[in-house]
N, C-alpha and C positions, 0 to 999 in steps of 0.2 A: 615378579610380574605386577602385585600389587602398589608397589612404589613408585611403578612406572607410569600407571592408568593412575594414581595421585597427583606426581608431579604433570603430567599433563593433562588434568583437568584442572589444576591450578595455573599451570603457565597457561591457559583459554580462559579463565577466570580474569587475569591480572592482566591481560592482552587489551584492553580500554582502558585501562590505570591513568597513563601520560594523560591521555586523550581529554578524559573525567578530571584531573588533577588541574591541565590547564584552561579549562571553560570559564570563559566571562559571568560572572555570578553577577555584575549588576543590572541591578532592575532596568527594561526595557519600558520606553513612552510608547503607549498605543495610541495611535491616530486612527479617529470613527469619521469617516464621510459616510455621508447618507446619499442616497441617490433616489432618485423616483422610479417606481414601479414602471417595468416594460409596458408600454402599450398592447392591451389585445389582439388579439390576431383578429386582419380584416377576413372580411365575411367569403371573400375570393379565395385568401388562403386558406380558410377552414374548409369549403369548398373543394378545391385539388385535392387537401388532403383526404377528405372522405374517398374521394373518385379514385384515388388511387387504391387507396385500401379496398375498394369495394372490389377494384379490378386484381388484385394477389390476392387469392385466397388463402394461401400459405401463411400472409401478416398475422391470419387472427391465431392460428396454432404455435405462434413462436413463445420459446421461452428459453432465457439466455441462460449463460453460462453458471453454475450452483458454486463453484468450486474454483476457488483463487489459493494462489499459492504463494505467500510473500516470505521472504527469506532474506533475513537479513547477513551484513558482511561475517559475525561472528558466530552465528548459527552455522554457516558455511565453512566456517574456520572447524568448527565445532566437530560439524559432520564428516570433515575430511580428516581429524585426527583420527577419530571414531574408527573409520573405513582403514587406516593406515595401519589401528593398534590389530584389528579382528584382519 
């Protein structure tokens, strides 16, 4: 049973090998354009935006989401041998 949780965390290991093996290794040129600073927000727009907030009371108690969950393709690889061996 041990040979087996081996070889299949080595075949999940070696699973981005090709991938890694054939990657472009030369140096990329980065291009820097600069751009000018957005204009301020006119005095009207700042204006609705207060008026509105002032009218939801609900704006001022929000607070968004704490907890993101990002997963990648061989993590997922990962986790479904995981589930397959147990």
């Amino acid at each position: 049973m041990n040979t087996r949780i081996a070889s299949l965390a080595i075949l999940a290991g070696l699973a981005g090998a090709p991938a890694v093996a054939l990657a472009d290794t030369a140096p990329v040129a980065a291009e820097v354009q600069r751009t000018a600073a957005p204009a301020p927000a006119s005095q009207s727009e700042s204006t609705s935006y207060a008026q509105r907030e002032a009218q939801d009371k609900q704006a001022a108690d929000f607070q968004g989401g704490n907890v993101v969950i990002v997963m990648s393709g061989a993590a997922l690889v990962a986790l479904v041998l995981i589930l397959l061996i147990l």
